[in-house]
N, C-alpha and C positions, 0 to 999 in steps of 0.2 A: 504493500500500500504506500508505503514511505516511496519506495521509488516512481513509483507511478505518480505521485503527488510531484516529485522532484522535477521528470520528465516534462508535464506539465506547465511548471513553471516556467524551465528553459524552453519551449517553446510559445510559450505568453512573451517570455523575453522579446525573442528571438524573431515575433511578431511584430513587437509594437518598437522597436530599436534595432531593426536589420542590416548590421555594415554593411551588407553588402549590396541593399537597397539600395540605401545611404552613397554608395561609392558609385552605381548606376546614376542616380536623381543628380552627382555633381556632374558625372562626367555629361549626359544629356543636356547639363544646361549650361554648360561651359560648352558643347558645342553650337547653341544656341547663342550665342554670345558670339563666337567662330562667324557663323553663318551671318549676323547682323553686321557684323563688321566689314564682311566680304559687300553687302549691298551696298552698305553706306559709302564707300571706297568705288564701289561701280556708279553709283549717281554722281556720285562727286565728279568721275573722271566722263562723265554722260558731260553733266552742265558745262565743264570746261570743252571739251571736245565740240560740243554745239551751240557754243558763247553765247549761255544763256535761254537758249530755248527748250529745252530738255523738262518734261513733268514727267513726274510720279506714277502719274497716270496711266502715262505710257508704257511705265513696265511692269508688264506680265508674265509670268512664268511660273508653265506645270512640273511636273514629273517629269515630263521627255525634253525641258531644254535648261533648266533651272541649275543644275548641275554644269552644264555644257558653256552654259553661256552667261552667269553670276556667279555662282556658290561654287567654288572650284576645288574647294574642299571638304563637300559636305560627303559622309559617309554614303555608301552604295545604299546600306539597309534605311537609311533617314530620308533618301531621294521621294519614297512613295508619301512620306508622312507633312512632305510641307512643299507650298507652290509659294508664288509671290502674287499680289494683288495691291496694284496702286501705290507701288513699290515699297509695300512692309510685306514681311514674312509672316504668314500664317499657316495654322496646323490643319488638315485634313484629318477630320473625326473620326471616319470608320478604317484611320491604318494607322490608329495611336492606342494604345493599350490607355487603360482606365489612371496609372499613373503617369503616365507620358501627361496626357491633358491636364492631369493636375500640374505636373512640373512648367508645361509651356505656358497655361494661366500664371501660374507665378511669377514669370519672367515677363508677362506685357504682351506676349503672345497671344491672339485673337483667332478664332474659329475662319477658315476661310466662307469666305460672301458666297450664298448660293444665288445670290444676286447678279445678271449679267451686266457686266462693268460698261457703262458706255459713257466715254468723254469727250468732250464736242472737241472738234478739228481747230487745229490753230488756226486763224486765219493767212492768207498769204503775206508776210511781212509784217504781218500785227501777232498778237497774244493771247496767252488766256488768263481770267484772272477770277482767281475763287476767293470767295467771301469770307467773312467770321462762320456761313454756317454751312461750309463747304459749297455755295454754289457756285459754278462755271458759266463767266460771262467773256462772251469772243469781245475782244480788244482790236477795232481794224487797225491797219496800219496808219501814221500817222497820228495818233489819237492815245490818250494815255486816261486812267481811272482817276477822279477826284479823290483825292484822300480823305476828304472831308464828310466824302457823302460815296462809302463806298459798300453798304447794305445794299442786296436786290431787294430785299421786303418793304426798306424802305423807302427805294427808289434811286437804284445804282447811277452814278453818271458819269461820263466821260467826255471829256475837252477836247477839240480839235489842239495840239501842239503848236502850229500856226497862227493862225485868226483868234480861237480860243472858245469858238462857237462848243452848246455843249446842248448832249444828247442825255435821255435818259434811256436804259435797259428796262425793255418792258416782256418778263420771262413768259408767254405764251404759252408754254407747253405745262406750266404747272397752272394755269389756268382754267377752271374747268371749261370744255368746249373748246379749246384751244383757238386758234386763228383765224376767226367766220364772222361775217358781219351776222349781225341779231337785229331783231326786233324786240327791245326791251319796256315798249310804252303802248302798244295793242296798236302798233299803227297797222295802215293797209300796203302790204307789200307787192306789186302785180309788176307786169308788163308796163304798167302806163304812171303806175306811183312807185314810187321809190323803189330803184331796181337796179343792176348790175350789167348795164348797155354796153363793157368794153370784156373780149377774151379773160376767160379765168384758166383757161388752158394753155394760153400761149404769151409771146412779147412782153411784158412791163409785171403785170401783176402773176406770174408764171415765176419769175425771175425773185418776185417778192416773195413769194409761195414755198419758193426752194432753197431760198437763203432760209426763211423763217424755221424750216424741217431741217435744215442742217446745223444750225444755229440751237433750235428751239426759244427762240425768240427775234425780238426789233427793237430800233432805236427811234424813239422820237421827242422832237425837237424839245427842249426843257421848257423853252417860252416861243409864245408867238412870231411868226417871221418880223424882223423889225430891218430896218436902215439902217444901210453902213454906216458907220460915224460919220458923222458930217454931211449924211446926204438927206441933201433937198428936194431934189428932183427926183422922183422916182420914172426910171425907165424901166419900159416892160416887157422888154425885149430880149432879156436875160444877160442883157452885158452890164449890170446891177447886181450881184448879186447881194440876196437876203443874210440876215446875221440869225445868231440865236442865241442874243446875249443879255443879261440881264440889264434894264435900264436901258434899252433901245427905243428908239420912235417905233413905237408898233405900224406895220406898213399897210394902212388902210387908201379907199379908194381905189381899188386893184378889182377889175372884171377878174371872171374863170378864163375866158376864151373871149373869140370871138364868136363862135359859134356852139351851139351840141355834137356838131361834125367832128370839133378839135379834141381828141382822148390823147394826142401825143405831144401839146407842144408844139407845132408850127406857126401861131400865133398867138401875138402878145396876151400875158396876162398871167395869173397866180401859177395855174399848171408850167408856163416855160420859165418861168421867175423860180418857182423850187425846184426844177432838174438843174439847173444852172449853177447850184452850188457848187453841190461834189458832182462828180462823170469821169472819175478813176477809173483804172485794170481794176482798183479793189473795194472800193465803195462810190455807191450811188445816191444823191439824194432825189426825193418823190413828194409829190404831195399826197395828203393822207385818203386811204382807200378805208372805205366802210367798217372792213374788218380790222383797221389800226386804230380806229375811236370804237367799239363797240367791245373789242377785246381789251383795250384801257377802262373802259367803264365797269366791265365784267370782273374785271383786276380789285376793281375800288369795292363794288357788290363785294364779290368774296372774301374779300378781308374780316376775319374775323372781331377786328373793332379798326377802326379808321378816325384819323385825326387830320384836322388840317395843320398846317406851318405852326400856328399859336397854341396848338395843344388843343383844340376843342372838338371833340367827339362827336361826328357826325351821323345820324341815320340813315346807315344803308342796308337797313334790314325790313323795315315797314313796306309791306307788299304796294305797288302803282296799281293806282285808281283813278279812271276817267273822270270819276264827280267826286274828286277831291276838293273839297275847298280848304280855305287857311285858314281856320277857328282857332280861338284858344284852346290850348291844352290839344288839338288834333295834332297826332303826328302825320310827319309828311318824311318821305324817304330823301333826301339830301343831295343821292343820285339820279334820280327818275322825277322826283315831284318839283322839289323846290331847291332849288344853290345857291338862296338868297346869301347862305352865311360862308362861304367860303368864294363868290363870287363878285366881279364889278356889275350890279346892274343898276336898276334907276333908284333913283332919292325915295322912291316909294312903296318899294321891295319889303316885303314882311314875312316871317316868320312866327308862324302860332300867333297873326294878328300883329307883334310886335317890331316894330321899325327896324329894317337892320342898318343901321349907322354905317358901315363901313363900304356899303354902296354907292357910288358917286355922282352917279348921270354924265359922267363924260370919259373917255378915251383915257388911260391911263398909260406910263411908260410899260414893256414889258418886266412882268418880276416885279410890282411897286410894288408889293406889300405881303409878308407871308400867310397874311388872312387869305390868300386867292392860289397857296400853295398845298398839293396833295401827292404823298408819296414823291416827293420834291419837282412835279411840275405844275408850272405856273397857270394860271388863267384858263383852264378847260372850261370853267364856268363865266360867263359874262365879258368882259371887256368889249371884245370885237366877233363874230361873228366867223368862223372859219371855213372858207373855201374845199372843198372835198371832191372824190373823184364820184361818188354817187350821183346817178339822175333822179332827181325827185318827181317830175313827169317826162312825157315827149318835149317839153320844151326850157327844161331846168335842171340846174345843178343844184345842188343839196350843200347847204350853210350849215353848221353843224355849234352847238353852244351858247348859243343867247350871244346879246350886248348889252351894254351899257344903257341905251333908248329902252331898254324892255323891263318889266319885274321878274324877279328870280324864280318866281310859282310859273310864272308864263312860259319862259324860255331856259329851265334846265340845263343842265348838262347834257344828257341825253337826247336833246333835244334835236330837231330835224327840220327844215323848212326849205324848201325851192325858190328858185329867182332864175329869171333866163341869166345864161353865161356872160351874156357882154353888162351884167347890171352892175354898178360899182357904190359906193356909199362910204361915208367915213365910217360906218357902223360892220366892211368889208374887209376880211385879213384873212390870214394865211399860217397854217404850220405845218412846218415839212416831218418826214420820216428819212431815215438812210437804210440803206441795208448792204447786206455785206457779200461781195461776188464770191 
């Protein structure tokens, strides 16, 4: 009995204090250590070899090349039990024994992603650049991230390096719906009212279509097309070209076209004034097609709480209603009803009955005031009126945002109304998109 009790013990021992577990579990994670060092030593010699453009992202490796072409000295028996993903080392579950997992948890070692990895393309001669919450925004060439406002959630932006024009990132593909013009106000959408009269399969908006799926998103303009510094004279000829810079003369009095014939730009007016910016090998500028304001507006919707520039918490959750009125105490949705409070409209603009003060009744410079800023773009709501690639009937193009002449319950954000193409008004402006070839 005695020895059997003894037996016992020494195998309690021998359990729970096993040297030779003990001498396993180091050598395992001192080669874990081996193998990080091997990567880190290969990225490092990646970024110097390709000064600079070299991500994480891009390196990949399973079983059959991880070995060959990184880890140069990982054991034959270890090759099955670990790939690379987004250039850290991770462990493959079902060819790790139950302490193996425990020891590569210890060491910072993570389960590989059954997730397929897919990182948007650098652009040609531009970058990519990820966020605080790991998102991937294409960088064109030319063009560099504001430090200052460098959140996608909150509305990433980027400078032209040149001129200084800036753009915001508006991520589409984490949008529900992704890249489609909508109808978010019960309008009539036909052949003859508000409808989509230029190729969705080919030329211009084709080119928009496939950058946006390659991408999984677009850039547009931070604020209103405004005037070169110092110009007076607007010419509409596109040998002017528009800015899109804070504190600009917002560039009103600008027809669409000359005619409904014109969907390209052959005549003067907002459409050949916004191609006129960018027309690079690598970026284009456009003016805005249906689905670049309807998929921004859907951005603003989905947001699980949404504030304007001054902190003030907007309602974009109250469903749109045709016989909305503006009572007290009625709510009214922010983006579909009324943009009294984060827009420029008239002196007589209310909310829940209550005056909103910050509406002016005239023209403001682009960017005057962060009341009129949302997810960091300026004026969607009121100011000027914005030129669009949509026909609102056989005989009109589609103005998109209210202005300044109107009240904010009248003319929304969301909002939509037709004017023949040659109509022009100070109450008429323009903002572009870019996208990236």
């Amino acid at each position: 009995i005695v020895i059997i009790i003894l037996a016992g013990a020494v195998i309690l021992s021998l359990t729970n204090n096993n040297p030779i577990n003990e001498a396993n579990e180091a050598s395992f994670k001192s080669n874990i250590e081996t193998y990080n060092s091997e990567i880190t030593l290969y990225v490092s010699n990646e970024y110097t070899s390709t000064t600079g453009t070299f991500r994480l992202e891009d390196l990949n490796k399973d079983s059959s090349n991880i070995k060959r072409d990184v880890v140069k000295s990982m054991k034959n028996s270890d090759v099955p039990k670990f790939e690379i993903q987004n250039g850290l080392l991770v462990y493959v579950k079902n060819k790790c024994t139950a302490n193996e997992i425990k020891w590569v948890t210890d060491v910072g070692v993570k389960e590989k992603s059954t997730t397929p990895i897919v990182a948007i393309p650098t652009p040609v001669g531009g970058s990519v650049f990820k966020d605080k919450d790991n998102k991937e925004v294409p960088v064109p060439e030319g063009f560099s991230v504001d430090v200052a406002n460098n959140v996608v959630n909150d509305g990433l932006v980027i400078k032209d390096n040149n001129n200084e024009n800036e753009f915001v990132w508006i991520p589409s593909k984490e949008i529900s719906g992704g890249f489609v013009r909508r109808n978010l106000r019960n309008e009539t959408f036909n052949s003859s009212n508000f409808n989509e009269d230029y190729p969705l399969d080919s030329g211009e908006y084709k080119e928009i279509k496939d950058s946006e799926t390659k991408y999984g998103g677009f850039y547009v303009a931070r604020y209103e097309a405004g005037l070169p510094v110092g110009g007076v004279t607007k010419k509409t000829d596109g040998t002017q070209k528009p800015v899109s810079k804070k504190g600009s003369t917002v560039w009103t009095n600008i027809r669409f076209a000359e005619n409904m014939a014109d969907k390209i730009g052959t005549t003067d007016g907002a459409l050949k004034v916004a191609k006129s910016m960018y027309n690079t090998n690598t970026v284009k500028s456009v003016l805005l097609y249906p689905a670049h304001v309807d998929t921004i507006m859907k951005w603003f919707l989905d947001a699980p709480t949404l504030t304007n520039g001054v902190g003030l918490t907007l309602d974009n959750k109250t469903a749109y209603s045709s016989s909305h009125t503006d009572a007290v105490g009625t709510a009214s949705n922010e983006i579909l009803q009324n943009s009294s409070r984060w827009g420029n409209y008239h002196t007589s603009s209310t909310y829940k009955a209550v005056v909103v003060t910050t509406c002016t009744g005239v023209v403001k410079p682009a960017g005057s005031s962060d009341v009129y800023r949302v997810k960091n773009i300026y004026d969607l709501a009121g100011n000027v009126f914005e030129w669009s690639m949509e026909a609102g009937s056989v005989n009109g193009r589609v103005l998109r945002g209210g202005y300044y002449g109107d009240a904010g319950a009248v003319d929304p954000a969301t909002y939509r109304v037709d004017n023949y193409p040659s109509f022009n008004s100070m109450g008429c402006g323009f903002r572009l998109g870019i996208y990236i070839k």
